[in-house]
C-alpha positions as CSV (number, residue, x, y, z in Angstrom):
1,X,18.0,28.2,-52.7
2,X,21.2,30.4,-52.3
3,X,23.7,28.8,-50.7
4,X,26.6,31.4,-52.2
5,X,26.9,35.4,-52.3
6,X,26.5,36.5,-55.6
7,X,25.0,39.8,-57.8
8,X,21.2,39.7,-57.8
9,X,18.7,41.6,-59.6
10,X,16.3,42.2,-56.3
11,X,13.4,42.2,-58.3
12,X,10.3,39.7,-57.3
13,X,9.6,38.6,-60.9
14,X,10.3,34.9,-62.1
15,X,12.5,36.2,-65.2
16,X,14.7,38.1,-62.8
17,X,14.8,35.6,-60.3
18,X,15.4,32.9,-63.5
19,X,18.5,35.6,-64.7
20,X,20.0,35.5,-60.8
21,X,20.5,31.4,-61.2
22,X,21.0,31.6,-64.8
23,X,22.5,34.7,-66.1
24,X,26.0,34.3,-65.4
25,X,28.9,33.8,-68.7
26,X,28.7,29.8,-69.0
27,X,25.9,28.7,-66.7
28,X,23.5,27.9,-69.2
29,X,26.0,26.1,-71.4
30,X,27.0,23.8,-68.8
31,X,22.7,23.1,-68.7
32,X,22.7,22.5,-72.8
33,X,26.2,19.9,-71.9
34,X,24.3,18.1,-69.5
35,X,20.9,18.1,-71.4
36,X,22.9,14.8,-73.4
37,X,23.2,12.6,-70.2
38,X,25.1,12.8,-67.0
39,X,29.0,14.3,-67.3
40,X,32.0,13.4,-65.6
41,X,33.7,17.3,-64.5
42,X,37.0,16.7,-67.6
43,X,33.9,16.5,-69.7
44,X,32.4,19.4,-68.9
45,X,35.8,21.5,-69.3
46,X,36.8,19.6,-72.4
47,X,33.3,20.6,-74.0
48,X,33.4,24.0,-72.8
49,X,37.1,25.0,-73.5
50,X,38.3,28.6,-72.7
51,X,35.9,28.9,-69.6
52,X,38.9,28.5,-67.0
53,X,39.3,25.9,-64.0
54,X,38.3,28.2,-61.6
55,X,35.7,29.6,-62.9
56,X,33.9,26.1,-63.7
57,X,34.4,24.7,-60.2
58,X,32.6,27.9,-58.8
59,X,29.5,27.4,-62.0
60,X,29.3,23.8,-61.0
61,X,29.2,24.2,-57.2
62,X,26.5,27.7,-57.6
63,X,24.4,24.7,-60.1
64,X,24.8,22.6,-57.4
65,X,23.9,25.2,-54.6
66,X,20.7,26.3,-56.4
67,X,19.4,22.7,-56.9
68,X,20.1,22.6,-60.8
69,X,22.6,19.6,-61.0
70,X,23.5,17.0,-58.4
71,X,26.9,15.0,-58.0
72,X,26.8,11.3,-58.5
73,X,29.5,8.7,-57.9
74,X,29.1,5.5,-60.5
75,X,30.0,2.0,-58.8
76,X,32.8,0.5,-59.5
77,X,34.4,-0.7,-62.1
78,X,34.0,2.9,-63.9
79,X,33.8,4.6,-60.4
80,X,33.9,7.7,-61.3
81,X,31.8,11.0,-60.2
82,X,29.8,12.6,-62.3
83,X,27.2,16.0,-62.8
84,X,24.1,15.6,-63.6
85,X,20.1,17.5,-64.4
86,X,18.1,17.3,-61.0
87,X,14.3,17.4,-61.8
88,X,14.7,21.2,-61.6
89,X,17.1,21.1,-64.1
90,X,15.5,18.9,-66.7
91,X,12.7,21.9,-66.4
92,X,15.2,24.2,-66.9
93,X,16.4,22.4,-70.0
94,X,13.0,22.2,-71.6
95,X,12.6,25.9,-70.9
96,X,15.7,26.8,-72.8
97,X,15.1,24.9,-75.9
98,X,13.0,27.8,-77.2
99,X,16.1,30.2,-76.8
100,X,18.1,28.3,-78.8
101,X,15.8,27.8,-81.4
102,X,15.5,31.5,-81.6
103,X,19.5,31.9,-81.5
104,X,19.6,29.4,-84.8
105,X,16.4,31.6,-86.4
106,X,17.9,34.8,-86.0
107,X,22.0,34.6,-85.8
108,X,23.1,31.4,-87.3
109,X,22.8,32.9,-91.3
110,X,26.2,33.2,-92.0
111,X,27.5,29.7,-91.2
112,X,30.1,28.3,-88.5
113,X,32.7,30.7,-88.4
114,X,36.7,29.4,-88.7
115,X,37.0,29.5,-85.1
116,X,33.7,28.2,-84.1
117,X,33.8,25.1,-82.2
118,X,30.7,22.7,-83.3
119,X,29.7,19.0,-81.5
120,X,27.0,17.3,-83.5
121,X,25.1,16.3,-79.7
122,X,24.2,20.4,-79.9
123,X,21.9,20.0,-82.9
124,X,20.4,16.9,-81.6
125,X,19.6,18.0,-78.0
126,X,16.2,19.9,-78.6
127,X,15.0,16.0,-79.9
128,X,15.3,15.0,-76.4
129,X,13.7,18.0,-74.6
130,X,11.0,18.7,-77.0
131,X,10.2,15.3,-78.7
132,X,6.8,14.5,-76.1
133,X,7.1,10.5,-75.3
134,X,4.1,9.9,-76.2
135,X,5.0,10.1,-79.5
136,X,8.1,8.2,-78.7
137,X,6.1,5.1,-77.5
138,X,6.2,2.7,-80.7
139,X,9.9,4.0,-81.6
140,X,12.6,1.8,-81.6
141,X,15.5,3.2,-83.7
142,X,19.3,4.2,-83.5
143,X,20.3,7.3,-85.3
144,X,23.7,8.0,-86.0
145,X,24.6,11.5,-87.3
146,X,27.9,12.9,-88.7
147,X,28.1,16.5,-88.9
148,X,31.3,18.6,-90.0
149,X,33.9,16.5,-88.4
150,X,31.7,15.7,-85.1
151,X,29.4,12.9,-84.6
152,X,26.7,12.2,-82.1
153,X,23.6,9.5,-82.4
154,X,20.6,9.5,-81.3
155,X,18.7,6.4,-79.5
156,X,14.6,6.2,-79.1
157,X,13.6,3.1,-77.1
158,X,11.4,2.7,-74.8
159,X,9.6,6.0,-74.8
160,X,12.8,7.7,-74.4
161,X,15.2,9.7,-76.8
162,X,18.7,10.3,-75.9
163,X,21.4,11.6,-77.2
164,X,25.2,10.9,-76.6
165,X,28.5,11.6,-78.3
166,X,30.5,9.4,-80.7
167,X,29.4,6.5,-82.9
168,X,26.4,4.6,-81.8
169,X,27.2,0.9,-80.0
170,X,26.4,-1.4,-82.7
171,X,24.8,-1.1,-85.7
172,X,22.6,2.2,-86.5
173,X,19.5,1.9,-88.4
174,X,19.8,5.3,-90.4
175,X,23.6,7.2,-90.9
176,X,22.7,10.8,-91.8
177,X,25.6,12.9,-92.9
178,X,26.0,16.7,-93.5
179,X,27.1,20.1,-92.3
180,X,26.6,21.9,-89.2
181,X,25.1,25.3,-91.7
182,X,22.4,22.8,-93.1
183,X,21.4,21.6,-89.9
184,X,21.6,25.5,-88.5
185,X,19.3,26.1,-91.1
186,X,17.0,23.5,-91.0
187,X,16.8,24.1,-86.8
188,X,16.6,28.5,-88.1
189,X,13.3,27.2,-90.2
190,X,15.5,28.6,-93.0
191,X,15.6,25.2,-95.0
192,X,13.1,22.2,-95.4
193,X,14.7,19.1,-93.9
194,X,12.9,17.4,-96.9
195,X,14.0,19.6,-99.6
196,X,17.7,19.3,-98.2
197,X,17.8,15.3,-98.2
198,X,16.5,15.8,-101.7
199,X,18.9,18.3,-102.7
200,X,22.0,16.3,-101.1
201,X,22.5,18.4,-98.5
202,X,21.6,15.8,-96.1
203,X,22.9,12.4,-96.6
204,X,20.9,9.6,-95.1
205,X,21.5,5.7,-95.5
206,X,20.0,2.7,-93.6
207,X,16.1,1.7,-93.0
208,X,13.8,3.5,-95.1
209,X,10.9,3.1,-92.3
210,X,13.2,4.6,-89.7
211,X,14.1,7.4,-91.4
212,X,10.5,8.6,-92.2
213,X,9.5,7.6,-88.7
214,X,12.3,10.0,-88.0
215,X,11.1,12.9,-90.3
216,X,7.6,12.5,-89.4
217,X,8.7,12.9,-85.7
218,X,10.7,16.3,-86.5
219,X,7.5,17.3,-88.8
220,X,4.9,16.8,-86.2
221,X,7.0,18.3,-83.4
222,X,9.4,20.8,-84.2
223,X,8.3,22.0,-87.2
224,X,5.5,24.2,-85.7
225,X,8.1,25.5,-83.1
226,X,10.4,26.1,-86.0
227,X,7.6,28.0,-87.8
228,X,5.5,29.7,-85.6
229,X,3.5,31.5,-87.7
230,X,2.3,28.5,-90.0
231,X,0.4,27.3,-87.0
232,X,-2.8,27.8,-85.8
């Protein structure tokens, strides 16, 4: 669907027809922002700061355009319009987690720079989009993560994971603090999310059974995306 003039590759090949929707400055971080739920448009710019007014409206409408994200208006009393992943979307999100995981293996090594912004629902996303629900099925756990100064917790109920900003609503079953470097580094395959938590790197405090739920999850499910080559 092309509903707006814009540069394309003219090539019949699904990675160049993936970079026309998807290869513009921003696009694909307005995907990862969405990936955590649905999005009210201040959110988007407050997440993404330095990307301009102008030049969100037109990444949010060309989203909208290609069937990416749809606009939905919550009833009353929050009634307010938000941006959300349209089934094409969510597949788009699923097919990106890969990229990212190949971003933390190969250019994450020096740390979060002094004038790198960091949000703790970053790390966390790839547990929505690559955690099967299957696996998910008998989970019933709140996770709340502090990271740097950021936090973000994670909820698996009813087959579902999700992931939303700020302190979890009500109590949390496991509090896991660290940095954003550790976590870079455990996501990179540079560091053993076991070996951390034993080293005090990672901090975590609450139900013992939901916690090794938790790392068994990570261990059965992103650890052979993590490490390739250590599978079969």
């Amino acid at each position: 669907m092309r509903g707006m003039a814009r540069r394309t590759y003219d090539q019949f090949c699904g990675l160049a027809r993936a970079l026309d929707i998807v290869g513009e400055r921003w696009t694909l971080l307005i995907v990862r922002e969405l990936m955590s739920g649905p999005k009210r448009y201040s959110d988007l710019a407050a997440a993404l700061d330095g990307i301009g007014t102008s030049l969100l409206a037109s990444r949010v409408k060309q989203l909208e355009a290609d069937g990416v994200i749809a606009r939905r208006r919550l009833p009353p009393p929050i009634a307010s319009t938000v941006y959300e992943l349209t089934a094409t979307g969510t597949d788009l999100a699923r097919a990106i987690m890969p990229l990212a995981l190949w971003g933390a293996r190969h250019y994450t090594g020096e740390g979060r720079g002094p004038a790198d912004v960091y949000r703790a629902e970053w790390t966390l996303t790839p547990l929505v989009h690559l955690l099967p629900p299957d696996a998910l099925r008998d989970v019933e756990a709140v996770y709340e993560f502090h990271v740097d100064d950021s936090t973000a917790h994670l909820r698996i109920q009813d087959g579902q994971a999700h992931i939303a900003p700020g302190v979890a609503d009500g109590q949390a079953d496991v509090t896991i603090r660290s940095d954003s470097s550790a976590l870079a580094a455990i996501a990179a395959g540079r560091l053993d999310i076991t070996e951390a938590l034993e080293a005090g790197q990672i901090e975590a405090d609450g139900e013992a059974t939901a916690l090794t739920t938790l790392l068994e999850l990570l261990h059965a499910h992103l650890h052979p995306l993590i490490h390739p080559k250590n599978t079969a």
